[in-house]
C-alpha positions as CSV (number, residue, x, y, z in Angstrom):
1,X,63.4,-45.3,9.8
2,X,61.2,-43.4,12.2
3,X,57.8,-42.6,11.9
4,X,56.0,-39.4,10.4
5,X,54.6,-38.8,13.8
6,X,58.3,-38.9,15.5
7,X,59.2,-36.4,12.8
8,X,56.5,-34.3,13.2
9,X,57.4,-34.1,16.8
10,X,60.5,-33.2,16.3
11,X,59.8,-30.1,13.8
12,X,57.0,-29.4,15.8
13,X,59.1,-29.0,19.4
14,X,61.9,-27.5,17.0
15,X,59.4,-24.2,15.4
16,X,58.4,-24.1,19.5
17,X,62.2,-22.8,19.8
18,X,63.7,-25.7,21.5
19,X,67.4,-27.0,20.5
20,X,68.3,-30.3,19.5
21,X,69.5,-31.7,22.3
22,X,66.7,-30.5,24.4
23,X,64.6,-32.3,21.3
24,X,66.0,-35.6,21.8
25,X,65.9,-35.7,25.8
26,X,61.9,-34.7,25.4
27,X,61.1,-37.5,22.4
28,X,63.6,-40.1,23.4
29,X,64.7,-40.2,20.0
30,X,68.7,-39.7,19.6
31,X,70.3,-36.9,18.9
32,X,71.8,-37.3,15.5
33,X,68.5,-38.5,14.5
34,X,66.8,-35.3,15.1
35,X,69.5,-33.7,13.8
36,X,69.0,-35.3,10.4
37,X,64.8,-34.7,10.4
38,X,65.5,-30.9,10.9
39,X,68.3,-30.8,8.4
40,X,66.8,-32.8,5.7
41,X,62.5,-31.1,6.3
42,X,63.8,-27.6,8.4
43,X,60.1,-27.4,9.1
44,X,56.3,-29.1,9.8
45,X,55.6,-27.3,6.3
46,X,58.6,-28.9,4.7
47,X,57.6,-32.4,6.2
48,X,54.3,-32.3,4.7
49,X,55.4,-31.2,1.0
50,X,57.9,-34.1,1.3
51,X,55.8,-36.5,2.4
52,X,52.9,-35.7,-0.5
53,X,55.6,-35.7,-3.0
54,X,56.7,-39.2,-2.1
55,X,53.2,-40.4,-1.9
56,X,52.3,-39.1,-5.0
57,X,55.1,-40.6,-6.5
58,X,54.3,-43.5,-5.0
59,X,50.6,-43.5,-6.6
60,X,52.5,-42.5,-9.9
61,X,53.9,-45.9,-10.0
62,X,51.1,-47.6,-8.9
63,X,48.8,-46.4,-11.9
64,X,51.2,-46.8,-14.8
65,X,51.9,-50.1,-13.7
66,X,47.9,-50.9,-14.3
67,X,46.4,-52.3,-17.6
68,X,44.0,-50.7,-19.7
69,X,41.4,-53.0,-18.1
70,X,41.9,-51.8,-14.6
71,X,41.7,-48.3,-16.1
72,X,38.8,-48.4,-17.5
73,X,37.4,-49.8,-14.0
74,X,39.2,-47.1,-11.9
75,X,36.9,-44.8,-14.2
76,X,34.0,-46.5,-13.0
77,X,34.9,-46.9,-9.7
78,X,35.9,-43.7,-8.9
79,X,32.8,-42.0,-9.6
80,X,30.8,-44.4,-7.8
81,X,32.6,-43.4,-4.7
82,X,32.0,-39.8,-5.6
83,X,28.5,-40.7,-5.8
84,X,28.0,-42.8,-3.1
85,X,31.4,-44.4,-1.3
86,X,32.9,-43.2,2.1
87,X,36.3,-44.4,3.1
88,X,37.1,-44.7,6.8
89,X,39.8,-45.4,9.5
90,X,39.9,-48.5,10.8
91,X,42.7,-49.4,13.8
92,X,44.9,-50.5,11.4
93,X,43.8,-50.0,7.9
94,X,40.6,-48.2,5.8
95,X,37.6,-49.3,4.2
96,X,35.6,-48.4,1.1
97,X,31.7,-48.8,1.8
98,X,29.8,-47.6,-1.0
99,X,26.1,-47.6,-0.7
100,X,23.4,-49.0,-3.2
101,X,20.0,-50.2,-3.3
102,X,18.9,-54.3,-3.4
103,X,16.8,-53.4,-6.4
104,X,19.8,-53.5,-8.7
105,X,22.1,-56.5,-8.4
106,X,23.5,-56.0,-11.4
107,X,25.6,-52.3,-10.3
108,X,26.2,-54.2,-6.8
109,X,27.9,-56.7,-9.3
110,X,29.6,-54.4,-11.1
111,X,31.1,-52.6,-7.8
112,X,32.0,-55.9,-6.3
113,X,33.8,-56.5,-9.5
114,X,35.4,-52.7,-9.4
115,X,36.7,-53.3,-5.8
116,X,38.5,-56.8,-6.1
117,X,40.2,-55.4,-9.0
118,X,42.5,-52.9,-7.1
119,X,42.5,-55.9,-4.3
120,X,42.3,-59.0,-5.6
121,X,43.4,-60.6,-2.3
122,X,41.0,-58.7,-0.2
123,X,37.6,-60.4,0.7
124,X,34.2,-57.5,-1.1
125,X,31.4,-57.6,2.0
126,X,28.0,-57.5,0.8
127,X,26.0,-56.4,3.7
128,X,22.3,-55.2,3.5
129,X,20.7,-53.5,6.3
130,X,17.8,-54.1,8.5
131,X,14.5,-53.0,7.6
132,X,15.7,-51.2,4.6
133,X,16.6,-52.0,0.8
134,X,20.0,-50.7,1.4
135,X,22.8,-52.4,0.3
136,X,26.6,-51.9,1.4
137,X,29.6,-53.0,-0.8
138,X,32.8,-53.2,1.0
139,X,36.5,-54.1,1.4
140,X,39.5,-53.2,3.7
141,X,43.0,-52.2,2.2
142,X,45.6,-50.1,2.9
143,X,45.6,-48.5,-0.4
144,X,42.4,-46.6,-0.5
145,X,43.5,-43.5,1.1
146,X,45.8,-43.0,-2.1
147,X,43.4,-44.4,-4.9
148,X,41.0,-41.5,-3.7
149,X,42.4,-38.6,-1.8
150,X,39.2,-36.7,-2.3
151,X,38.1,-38.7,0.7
152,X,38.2,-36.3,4.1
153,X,36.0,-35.1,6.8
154,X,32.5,-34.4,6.5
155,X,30.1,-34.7,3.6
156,X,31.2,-34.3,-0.4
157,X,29.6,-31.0,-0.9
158,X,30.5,-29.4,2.4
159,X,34.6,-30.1,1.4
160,X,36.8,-29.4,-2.2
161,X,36.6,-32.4,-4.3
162,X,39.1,-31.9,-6.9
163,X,41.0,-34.4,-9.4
164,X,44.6,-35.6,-9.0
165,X,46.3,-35.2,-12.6
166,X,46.2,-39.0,-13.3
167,X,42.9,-39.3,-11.9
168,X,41.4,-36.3,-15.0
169,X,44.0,-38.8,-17.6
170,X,42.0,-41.7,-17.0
171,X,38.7,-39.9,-16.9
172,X,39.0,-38.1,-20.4
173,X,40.5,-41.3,-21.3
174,X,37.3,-43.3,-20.4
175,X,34.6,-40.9,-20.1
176,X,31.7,-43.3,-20.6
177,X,32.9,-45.4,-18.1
178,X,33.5,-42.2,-15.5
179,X,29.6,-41.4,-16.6
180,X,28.0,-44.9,-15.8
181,X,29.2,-44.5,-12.4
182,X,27.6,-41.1,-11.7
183,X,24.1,-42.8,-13.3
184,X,25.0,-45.8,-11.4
185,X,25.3,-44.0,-8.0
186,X,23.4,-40.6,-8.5
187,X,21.4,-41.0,-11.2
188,X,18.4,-42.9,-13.7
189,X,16.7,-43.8,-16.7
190,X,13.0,-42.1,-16.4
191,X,10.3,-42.2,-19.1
192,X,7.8,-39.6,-18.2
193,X,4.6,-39.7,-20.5
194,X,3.5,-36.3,-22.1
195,X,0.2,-36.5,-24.4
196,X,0.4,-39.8,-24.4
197,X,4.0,-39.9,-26.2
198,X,6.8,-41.2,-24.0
199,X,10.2,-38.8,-24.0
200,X,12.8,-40.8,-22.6
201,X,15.4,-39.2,-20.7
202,X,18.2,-39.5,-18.3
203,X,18.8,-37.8,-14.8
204,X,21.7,-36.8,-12.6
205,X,21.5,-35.4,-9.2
206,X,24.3,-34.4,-6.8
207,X,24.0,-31.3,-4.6
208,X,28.6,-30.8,-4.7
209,X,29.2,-28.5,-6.8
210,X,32.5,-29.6,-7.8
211,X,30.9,-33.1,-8.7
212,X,28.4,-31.4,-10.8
213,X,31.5,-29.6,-12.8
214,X,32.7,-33.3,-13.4
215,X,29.4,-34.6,-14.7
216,X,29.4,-31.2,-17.3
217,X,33.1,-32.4,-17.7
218,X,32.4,-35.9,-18.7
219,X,29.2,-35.2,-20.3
220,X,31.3,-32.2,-22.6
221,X,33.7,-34.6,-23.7
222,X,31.1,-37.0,-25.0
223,X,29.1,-34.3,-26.4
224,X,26.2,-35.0,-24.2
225,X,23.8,-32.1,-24.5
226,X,22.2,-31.6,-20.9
227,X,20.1,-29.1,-18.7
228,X,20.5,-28.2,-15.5
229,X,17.9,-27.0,-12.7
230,X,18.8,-26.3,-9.5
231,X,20.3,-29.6,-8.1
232,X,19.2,-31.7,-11.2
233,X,20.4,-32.5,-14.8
234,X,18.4,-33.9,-17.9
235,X,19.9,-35.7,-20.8
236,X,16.6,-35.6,-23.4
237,X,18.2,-35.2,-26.9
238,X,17.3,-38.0,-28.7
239,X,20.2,-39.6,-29.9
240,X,22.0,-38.4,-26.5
241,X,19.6,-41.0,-25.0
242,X,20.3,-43.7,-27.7
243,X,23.5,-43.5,-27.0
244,X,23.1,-43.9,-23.1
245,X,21.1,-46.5,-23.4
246,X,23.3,-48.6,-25.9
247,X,26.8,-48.2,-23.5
248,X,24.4,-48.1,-19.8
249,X,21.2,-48.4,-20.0
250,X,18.6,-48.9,-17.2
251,X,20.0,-49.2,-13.4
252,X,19.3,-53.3,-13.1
């Protein structure tokens, strides 16, 4: 079996006009073998819609295999990162880092608790920062890249960020979990004073506009009422905040 990047060669030497044999003497790679990558992928476009088919199937499997517990922290867990995780490239495998402040050991708990989940044999690092009350959650494994392919270049809300099918299933399936992550990551429990009466309310803040269309998602499908001003949401109906505060509460 050879490697995506030795078929990617091939096709790639192949749409430059060269022939088969001329392939194979070039890559090193045999003859019949490049024979059978340009008769089985005919191009680099064909290659890449094969090989995101079978990793989608691949993730396919993955996720009906998990129990109604791990979906309901995949919910959780996958707004967080939204929020505030970055996955990078390691030499020889990725990392989830997801950032969060010291104050509130509780959600560092709760990620911690997300994370070894999905990889129960990986070690969670808990590292805080010099001179700062930043704290970062993290673990290495191979199977990040596929539990969030919204990760990519560059910031959140300079890129697309766009649901895979099973990820909007297990969202509408566990929206109050998908919601304590955004408040968890990107938002709070405030309780501004007006004429001396206290009007308790919820905030959101993300500048991606596609992750603000999932908080109106999530937030529809609970029927959350909400208002929105340039970056910022506000969840003040009364019994809107009732019910945030019985299922999240408080960032502790």
């Amino acid at each position: 079996m050879r490697t995506y990047e030795e078929y990617h060669k091939i096709l790639e030497l192949w749409e430059r006009g060269f022939n088969k044999k001329q392939i194979a003497r070039l890559t090193g790679i045999p003859r019949p073998t490049v024979r059978d990558c340009i008769n089985r992928y005919q191009s680099l476009e064909g290659l890449v819609t094969s090989t995101i088919a079978k990793k989608n199937q691949d993730i396919q499997a993955v996720v009906e295999s998990w129990s109604q517990e791990q979906r309901q922290w995949y919910a959780y867990l996958l707004a967080v990162y939204l929020g505030d995780g970055y996955i990078c490239k390691t030499r020889k495998t990725y990392r989830l880092r997801v950032s969060c402040d010291s104050r509130y050991p509780q959600i560092i708990q709760r990620i911690s608790s997300a994370m070894q989940q999905f990889c129960p044999q990986n070690s969670i690092n808990i590292v805080k920062f010099k001179n700062s009350k930043g704290i970062e959650v993290a673990c290495y494994s191979n199977s990040w890249r596929q539990l969030f392919p919204q990760h990519g270049v560059g910031e959140k809300h300079t890129r697309k960020i766009a649901l895979e099918a099973w990820q909007r299933a297990i969202l509408e399936e566990y929206p109050i979990e998908f919601l304590r992550g955004l408040i968890h990551s990107d938002g709070c429990r405030i309780d501004p004073v007006v004429n001396g009466k206290v009007y308790s309310r919820y905030q959101f803040t993300n500048i991606s506009e596609d992750i603000q269309q999932l908080f109106r998602d999530v937030c529809d499908l609970l029927n959350i009422h909400y208002t929105f001003w340039g970056r910022n949401f506000t969840i003040a109906r009364r019994k809107d905040v009732e019910l945030l505060d019985r299922e999240i509460g408080p960032k502790a």
